[in-house]
C-alpha positions as CSV (number, residue, x, y, z in Angstrom):
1,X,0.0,0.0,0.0
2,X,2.8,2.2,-0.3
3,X,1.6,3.7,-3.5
4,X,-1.6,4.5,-2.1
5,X,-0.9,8.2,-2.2
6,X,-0.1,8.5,-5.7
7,X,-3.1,6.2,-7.0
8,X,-5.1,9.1,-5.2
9,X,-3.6,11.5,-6.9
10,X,-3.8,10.4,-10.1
11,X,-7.0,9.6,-10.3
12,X,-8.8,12.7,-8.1
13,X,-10.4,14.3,-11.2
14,X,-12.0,11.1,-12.0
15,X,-12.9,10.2,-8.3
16,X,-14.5,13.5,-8.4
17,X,-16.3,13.3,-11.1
18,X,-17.7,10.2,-10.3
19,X,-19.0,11.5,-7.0
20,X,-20.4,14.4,-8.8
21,X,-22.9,11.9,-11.1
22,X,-23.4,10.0,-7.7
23,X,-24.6,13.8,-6.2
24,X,-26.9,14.8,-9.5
25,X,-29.5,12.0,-9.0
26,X,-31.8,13.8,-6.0
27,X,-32.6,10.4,-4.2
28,X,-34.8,11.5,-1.3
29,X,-36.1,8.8,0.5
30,X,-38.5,10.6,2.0
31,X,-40.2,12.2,-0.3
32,X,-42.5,9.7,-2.5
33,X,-41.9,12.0,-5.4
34,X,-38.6,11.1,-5.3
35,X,-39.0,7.4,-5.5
36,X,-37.4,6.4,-9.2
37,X,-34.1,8.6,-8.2
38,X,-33.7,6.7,-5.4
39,X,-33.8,3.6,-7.3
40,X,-31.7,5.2,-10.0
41,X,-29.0,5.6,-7.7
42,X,-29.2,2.3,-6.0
43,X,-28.2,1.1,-9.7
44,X,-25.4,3.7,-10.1
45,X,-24.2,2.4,-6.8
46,X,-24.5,-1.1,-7.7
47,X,-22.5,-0.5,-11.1
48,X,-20.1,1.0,-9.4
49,X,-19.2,-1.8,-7.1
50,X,-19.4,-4.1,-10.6
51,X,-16.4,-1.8,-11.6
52,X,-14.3,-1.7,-8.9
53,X,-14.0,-5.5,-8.9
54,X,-16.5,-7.1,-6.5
55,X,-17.0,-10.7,-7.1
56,X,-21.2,-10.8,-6.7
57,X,-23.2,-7.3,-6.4
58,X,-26.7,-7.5,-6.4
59,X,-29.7,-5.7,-5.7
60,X,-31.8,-7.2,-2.4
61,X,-35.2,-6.4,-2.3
62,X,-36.6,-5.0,0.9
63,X,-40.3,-4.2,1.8
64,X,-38.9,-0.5,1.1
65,X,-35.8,0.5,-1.1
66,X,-33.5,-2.0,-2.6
67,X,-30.3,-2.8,-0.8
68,X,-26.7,-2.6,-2.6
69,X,-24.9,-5.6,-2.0
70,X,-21.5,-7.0,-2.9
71,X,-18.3,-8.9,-1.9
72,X,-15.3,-9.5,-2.7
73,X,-13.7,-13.5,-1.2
74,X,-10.1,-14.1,-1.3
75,X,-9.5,-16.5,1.3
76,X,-12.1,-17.7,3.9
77,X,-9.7,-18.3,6.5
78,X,-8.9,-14.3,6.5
79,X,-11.1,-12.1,8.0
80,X,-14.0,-10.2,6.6
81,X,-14.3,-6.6,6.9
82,X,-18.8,-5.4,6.3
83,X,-18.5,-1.8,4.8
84,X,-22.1,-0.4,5.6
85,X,-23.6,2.7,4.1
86,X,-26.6,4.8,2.5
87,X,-27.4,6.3,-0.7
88,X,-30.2,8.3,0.5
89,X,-30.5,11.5,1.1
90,X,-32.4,14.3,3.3
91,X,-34.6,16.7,1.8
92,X,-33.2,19.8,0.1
93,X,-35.9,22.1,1.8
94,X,-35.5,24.7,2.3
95,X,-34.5,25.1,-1.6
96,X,-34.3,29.4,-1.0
97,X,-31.2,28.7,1.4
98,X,-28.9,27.1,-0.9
99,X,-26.3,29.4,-2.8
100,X,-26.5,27.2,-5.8
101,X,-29.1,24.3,-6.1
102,X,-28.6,21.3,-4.3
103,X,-28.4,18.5,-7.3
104,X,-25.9,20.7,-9.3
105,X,-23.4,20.2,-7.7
106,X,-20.8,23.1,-7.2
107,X,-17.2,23.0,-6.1
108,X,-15.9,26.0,-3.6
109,X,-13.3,27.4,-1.6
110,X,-14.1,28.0,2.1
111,X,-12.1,29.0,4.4
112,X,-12.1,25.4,6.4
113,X,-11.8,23.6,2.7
114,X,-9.0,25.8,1.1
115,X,-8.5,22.9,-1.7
116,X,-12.2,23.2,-2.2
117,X,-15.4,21.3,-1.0
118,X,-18.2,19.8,-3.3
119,X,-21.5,21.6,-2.6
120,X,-24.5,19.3,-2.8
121,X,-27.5,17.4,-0.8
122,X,-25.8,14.2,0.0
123,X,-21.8,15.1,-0.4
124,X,-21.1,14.2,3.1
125,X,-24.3,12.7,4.3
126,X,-23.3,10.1,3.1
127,X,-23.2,9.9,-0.6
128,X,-19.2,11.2,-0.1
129,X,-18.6,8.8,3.1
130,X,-20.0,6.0,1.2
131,X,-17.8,6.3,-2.0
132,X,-14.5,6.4,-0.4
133,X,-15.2,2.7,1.2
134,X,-15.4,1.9,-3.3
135,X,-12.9,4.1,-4.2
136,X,-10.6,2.8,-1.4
137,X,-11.5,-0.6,-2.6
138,X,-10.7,-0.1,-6.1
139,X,-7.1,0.8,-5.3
140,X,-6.5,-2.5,-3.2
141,X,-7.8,-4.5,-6.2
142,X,-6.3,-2.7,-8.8
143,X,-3.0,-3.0,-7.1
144,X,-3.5,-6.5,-5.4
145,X,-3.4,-5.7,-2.1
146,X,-6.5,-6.8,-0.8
147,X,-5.5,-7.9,2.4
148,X,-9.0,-9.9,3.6
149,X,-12.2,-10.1,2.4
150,X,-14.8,-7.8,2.4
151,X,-18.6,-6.8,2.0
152,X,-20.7,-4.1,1.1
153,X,-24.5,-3.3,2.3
154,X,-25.4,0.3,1.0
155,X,-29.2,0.5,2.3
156,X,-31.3,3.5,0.6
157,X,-33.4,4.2,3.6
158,X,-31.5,5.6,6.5
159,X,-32.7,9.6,6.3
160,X,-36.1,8.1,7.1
161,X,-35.1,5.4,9.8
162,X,-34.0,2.2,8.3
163,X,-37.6,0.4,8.0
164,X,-36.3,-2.3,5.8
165,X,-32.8,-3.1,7.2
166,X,-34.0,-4.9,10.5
167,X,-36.2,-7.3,8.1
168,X,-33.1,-7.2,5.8
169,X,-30.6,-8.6,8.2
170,X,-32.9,-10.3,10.2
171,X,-32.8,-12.5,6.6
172,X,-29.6,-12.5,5.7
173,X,-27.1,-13.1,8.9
174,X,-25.2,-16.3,6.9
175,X,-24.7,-13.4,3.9
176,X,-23.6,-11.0,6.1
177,X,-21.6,-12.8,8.3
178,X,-18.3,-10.5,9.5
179,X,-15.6,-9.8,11.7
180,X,-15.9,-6.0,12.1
181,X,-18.5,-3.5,10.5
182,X,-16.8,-0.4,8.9
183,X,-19.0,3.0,8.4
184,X,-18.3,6.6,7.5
185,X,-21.6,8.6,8.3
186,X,-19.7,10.6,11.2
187,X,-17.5,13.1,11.1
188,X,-13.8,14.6,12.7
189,X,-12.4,17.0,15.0
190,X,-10.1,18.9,12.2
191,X,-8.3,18.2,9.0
192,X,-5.6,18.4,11.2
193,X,-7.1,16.7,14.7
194,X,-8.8,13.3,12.9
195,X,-11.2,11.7,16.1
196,X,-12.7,8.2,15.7
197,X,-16.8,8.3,16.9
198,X,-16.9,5.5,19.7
199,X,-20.5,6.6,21.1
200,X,-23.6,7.5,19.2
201,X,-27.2,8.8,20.8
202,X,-30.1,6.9,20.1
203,X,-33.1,8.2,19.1
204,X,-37.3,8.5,19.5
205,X,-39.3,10.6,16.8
206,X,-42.8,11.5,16.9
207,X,-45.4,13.7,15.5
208,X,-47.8,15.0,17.7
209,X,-51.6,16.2,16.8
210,X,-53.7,19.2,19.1
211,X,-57.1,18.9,18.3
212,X,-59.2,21.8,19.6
213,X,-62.8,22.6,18.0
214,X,-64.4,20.4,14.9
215,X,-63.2,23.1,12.5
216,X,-61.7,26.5,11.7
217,X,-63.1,28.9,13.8
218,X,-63.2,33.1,12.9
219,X,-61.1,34.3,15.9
220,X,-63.4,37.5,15.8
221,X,-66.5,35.3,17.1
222,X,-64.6,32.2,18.9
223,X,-61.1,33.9,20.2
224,X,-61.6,34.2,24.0
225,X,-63.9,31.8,24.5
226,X,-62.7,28.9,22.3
227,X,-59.0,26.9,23.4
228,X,-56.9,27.5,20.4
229,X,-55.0,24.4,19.3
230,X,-51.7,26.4,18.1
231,X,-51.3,28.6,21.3
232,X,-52.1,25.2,23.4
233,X,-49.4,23.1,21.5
234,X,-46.8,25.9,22.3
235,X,-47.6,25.7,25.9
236,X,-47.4,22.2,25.9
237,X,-43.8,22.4,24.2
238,X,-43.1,24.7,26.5
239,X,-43.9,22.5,29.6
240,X,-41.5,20.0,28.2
241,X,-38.3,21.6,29.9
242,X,-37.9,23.6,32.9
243,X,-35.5,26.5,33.8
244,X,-32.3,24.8,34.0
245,X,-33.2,23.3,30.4
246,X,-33.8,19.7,32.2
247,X,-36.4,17.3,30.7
248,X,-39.7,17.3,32.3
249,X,-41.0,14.2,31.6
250,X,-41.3,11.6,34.3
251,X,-38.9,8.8,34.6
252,X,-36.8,10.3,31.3
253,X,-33.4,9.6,33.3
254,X,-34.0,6.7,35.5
255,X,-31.7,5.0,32.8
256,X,-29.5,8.1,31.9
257,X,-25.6,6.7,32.2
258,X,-23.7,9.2,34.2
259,X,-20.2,9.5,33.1
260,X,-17.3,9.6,35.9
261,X,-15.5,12.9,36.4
262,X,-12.5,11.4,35.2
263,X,-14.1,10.6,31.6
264,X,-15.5,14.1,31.8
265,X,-12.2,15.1,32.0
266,X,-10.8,13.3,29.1
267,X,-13.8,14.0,27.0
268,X,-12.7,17.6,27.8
269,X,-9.1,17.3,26.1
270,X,-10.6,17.2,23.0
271,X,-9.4,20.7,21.2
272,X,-12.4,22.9,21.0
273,X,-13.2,27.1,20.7
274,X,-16.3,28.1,22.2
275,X,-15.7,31.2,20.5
276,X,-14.8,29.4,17.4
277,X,-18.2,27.3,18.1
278,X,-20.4,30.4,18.3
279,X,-19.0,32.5,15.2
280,X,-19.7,29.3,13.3
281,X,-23.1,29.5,14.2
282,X,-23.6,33.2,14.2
283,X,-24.9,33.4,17.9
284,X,-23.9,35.1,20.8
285,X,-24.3,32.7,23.6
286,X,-24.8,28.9,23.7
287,X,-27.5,27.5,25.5
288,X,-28.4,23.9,27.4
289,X,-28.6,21.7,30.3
290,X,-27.4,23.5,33.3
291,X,-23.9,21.9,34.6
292,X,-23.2,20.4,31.4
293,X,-20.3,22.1,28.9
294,X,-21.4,22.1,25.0
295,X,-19.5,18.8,24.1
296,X,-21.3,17.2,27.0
297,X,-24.8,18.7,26.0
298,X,-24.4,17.1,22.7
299,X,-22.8,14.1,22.8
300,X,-23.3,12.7,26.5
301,X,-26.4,13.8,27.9
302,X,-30.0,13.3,26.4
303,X,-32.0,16.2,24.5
304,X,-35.5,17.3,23.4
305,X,-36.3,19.2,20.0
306,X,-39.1,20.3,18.3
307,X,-38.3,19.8,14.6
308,X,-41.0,21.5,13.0
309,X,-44.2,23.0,13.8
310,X,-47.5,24.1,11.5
311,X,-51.2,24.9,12.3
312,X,-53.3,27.7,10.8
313,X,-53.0,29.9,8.6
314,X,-49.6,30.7,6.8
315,X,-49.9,31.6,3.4
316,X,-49.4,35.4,2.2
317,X,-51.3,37.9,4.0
318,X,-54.2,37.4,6.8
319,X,-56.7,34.9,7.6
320,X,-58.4,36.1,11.1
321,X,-58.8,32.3,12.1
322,X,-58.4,29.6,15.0
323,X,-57.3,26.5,13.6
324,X,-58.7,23.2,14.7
325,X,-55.7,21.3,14.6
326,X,-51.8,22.0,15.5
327,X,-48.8,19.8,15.0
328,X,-45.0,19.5,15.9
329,X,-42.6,17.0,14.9
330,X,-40.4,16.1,18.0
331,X,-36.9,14.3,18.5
332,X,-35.7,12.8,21.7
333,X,-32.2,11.8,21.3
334,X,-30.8,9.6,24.1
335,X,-28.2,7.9,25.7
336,X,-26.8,4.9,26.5
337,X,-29.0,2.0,28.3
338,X,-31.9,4.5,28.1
339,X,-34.7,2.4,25.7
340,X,-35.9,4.1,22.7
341,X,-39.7,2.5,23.0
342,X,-39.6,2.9,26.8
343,X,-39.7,6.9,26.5
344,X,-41.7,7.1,23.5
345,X,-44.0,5.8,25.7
346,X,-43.3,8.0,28.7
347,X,-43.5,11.0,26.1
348,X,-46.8,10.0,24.8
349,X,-48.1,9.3,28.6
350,X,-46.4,13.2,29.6
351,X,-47.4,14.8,26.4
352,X,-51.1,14.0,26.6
353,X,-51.5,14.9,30.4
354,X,-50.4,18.4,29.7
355,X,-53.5,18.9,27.8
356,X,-56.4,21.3,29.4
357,X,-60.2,19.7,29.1
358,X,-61.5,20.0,25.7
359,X,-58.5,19.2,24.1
360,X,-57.5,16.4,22.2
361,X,-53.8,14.8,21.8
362,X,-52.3,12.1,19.2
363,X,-49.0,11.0,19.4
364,X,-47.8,9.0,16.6
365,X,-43.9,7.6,16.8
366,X,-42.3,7.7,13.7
367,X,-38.9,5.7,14.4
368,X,-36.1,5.3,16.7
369,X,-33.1,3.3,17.5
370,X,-30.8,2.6,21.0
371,X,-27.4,4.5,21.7
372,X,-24.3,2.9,21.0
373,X,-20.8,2.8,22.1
374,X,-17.8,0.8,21.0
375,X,-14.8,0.0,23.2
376,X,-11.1,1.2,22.5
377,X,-9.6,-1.2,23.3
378,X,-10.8,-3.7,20.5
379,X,-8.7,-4.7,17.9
380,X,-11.4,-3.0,15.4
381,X,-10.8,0.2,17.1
382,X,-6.6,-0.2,17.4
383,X,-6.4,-0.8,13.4
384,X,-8.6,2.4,12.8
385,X,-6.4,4.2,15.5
386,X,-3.5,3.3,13.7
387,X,-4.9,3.8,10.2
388,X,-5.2,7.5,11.2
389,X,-2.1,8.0,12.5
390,X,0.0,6.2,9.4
391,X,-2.1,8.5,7.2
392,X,-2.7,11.8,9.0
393,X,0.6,11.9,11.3
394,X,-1.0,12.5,14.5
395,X,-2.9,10.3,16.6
396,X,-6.7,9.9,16.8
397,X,-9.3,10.9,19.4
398,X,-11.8,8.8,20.4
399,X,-15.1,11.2,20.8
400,X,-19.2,10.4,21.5
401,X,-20.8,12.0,18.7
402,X,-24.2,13.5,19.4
403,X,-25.7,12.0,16.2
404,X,-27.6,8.7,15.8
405,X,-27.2,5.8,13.4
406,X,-30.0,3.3,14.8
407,X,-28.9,0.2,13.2
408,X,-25.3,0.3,14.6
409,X,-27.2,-1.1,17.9
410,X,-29.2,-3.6,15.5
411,X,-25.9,-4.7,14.0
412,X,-24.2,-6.2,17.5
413,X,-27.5,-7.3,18.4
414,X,-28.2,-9.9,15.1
415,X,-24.9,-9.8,14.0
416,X,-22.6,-10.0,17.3
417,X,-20.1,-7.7,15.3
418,X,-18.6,-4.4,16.9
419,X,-19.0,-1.0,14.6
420,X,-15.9,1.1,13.8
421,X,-16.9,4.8,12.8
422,X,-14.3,6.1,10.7
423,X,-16.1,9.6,9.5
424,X,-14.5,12.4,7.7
425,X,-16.9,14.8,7.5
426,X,-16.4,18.1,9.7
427,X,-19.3,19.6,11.8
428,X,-19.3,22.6,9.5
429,X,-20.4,20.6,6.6
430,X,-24.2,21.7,7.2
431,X,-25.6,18.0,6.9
432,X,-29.3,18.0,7.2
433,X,-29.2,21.9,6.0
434,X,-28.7,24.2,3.6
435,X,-25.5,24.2,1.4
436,X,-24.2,20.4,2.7
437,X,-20.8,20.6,1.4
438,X,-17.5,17.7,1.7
439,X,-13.9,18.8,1.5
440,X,-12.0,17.3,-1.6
441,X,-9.6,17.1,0.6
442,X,-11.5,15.0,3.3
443,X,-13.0,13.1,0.5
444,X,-9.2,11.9,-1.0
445,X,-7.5,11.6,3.0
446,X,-10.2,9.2,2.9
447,X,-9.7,7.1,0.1
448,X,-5.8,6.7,1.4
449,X,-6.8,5.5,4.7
450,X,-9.6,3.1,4.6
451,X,-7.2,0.5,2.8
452,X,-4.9,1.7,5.7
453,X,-7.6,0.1,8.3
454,X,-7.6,-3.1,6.2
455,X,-4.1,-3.7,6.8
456,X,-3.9,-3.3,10.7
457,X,-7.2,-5.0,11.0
458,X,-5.7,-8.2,9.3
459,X,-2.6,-7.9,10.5
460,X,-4.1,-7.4,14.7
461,X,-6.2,-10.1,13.7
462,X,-3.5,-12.9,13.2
């Protein structure tokens, strides 16, 4: 793998290019409209895995989108290293906030991607992520270095909770049999700092519904007199923390893990600005659980968000009325040993009690998934340590992201395999926003490490 470097180099325009196809095809998994690109790319992914020299690729058919999967078997005895990954994507919305249109994609300078960063829905979440783990396997075949075997499952429904994947591997366990799963849907401290993810939140999401009178009302002749669904949801929302920003609901951290002052402490050696933090952002405080510092809020300790909110009247101009119905989408994400179901249900239980006579409340759950978090001193864990370092120069810290990705948890559970998050992204990439954007330079340090974690992996594992 000494070449490694150069076979990046040589071939970056076309890597780049290739990614830029991947990035065209708008495959939103949640949007219905949507539903051919997804599948369009699911074949683009597929082909792509024909190319780079996978032995059998094929598309699985799920309940829900197809799922992308190949191998590559050199030698049983050797172990087997399951790349996992999505090619779905988040909405673009909303489309106003983009500085050029999201399936077009763009490259640009920024000040944190001097060598430029591909601007596009999908070029670190996790379209980008994803292509490095084919790219990176297209140099160890093309230069016969394949040093065990290895798998691919690229799923197109993560951005809306994995439906199919449980059934999927539920099915599947002989075909998917592995020693250690390999993903990239997380990100780094710096381009010069590289951090390996060893914790993830879980997750509950639900929609909630504030039914008030049978039917719009004129807020001339009811307002006053009438309980007005919008104005009763916000108090609700409002209910759900208290002053210091701590979760109301009952029982919410009976299972919260509390973390030792010690591993506060070394969680805390991680380099990080808070001035940095809030110019990023634009804001002129942060704001959280009290007793808590911003890398504990969001990676340790559990939150409560309302994602969106709608009711009434919101087109142009003015409608004088009192809506019948409000709604908010809501995400709880959690920690470890806390149990996604278990405080959907205590949500639901909460949510509804808040509500005054007269008022009726649906919660629907949407989906979820348990935290997760890998040990450092697994072998899994060394050979990505040490892929780092042999590529970057610098050691690796191991950090708890704030982020979920549900099925890691699902992974250990039916496939007794550990999880190694090797992510490149940066938190200034604006996944899940506006104006997503990967560094070219991220995207090629990539490429020329992942065969990096093969090596150590095999060679730990003798």
């Amino acid at each position: 793998m000494d070449n490694i470097k150069n076979y990046v180099q040589e071939n970056k325009e076309r890597f780049l290019n290739e990614l830029i196809e991947l990035l065209k095809i708008p495959s939103v998994s949640a949007d219905s409209a949507y539903s051919q690109d997804v599948i369009n790319t699911a074949e683009a992914v597929k082909a792509s895995l024909e190319k780079a020299g996978c032995d059998k690729v094929e598309l699985c058919e799920t309940p829900g989108y197809p799922i992308v999967y190949a191998e590559k078997t050199i030698d049983p005895a050797l172990p087997t290293v399951l790349v996992y990954g999505h090619y779905d994507v988040q909405p673009a919305d909303p489309i106003e906030l983009w500085t050029s249109p999201p399936f077009e994609p763009v490259i640009k300078t920024t000040e944190l991607h001097p060598e430029g960063a591909i601007f596009a829905r999908g070029a670190c979440d996790d379209k980008g992520q994803m292509y490095m783990h084919v790219k990176a396997f297209e140099y160890m075949i093309a230069n016969n270095c394949l040093p065990c075997n290895v798998k691919f499952m690229i799923e197109g429904e993560e951005e809306v909770g994995s439906p199919s994947l449980s059934w999927f591997v539920e099915r599947n366990q002989e075909k998917l049999k592995n020693d250690v799963i390999l993903i990239s849907d997380t990100g780094m401290i710096s381009n010069q700092q590289p951090s390996i993810t060893t914790g993830l939140r879980g997750l509950s999401y639900v929609e909630v519904e504030v039914t008030g009178p049978n039917r719009d009302l004129h807020s001339g002749l009811y307002g006053g007199a009438v309980a007005n669904p919008i104005n009763i949801l916000a108090k609700m929302i409002a209910q759900l923390h208290d002053e210091n920003n701590h979760i109301t609901i009952p029982g919410f951290y009976d299972r919260v893990e509390e973390l030792s002052r010690e591993e506060r402490d070394e969680m805390a050696k991680a380099p990080f600005s808070l001035d940095a933090y809030k110019k990023a952002l634009d804001i002129e405080d942060v704001y959280g659980e009290a007793t808590y510092t911003t890398n504990e809020r969001n990676s340790i300790r559990p939150t409560l968000d309302v994602n969106g909110i709608w009711g009434g009247y919101t087109g142009e101009g003015a409608k004088t009325v009192i809506a019948s119905k409000a709604f908010a989408k809501i995400s709880m994400r959690l920690v470890p040993d806390q149990d996604w179901n278990e405080i959907t249900e205590l949500f639901t239980k909460h949510f509804i009690s808040l509500a005054p006579k007269g008022i009726k409340v649906k919660v629907t759950p949407h989906h979820g998934g348990q935290a997760y978090v890998t040990p450092i001193d697994s072998i899994g864990y060394k050979a990505a340590a040490a892929a780092y370092e042999e590529s970057f120069g610098i050691k690796p810290i191991p950090v708890r992201s704030g982020g979920s990705i549900p099925i890691v948890a699902l992974f250990e559970k039916e496939l007794k395999s550990k999880t190694i998050m090797m992510g490149f992204g940066l938190d200034s990439d604006a996944i899940h926003s506006p104006n997503e954007h990967y560094g070219i330079f991220n995207y090629m340090k990539g490429i020329e490490t992942i065969p990096l974690f093969y090596k150590h992996f095999t060679e730990m594992s003798k």
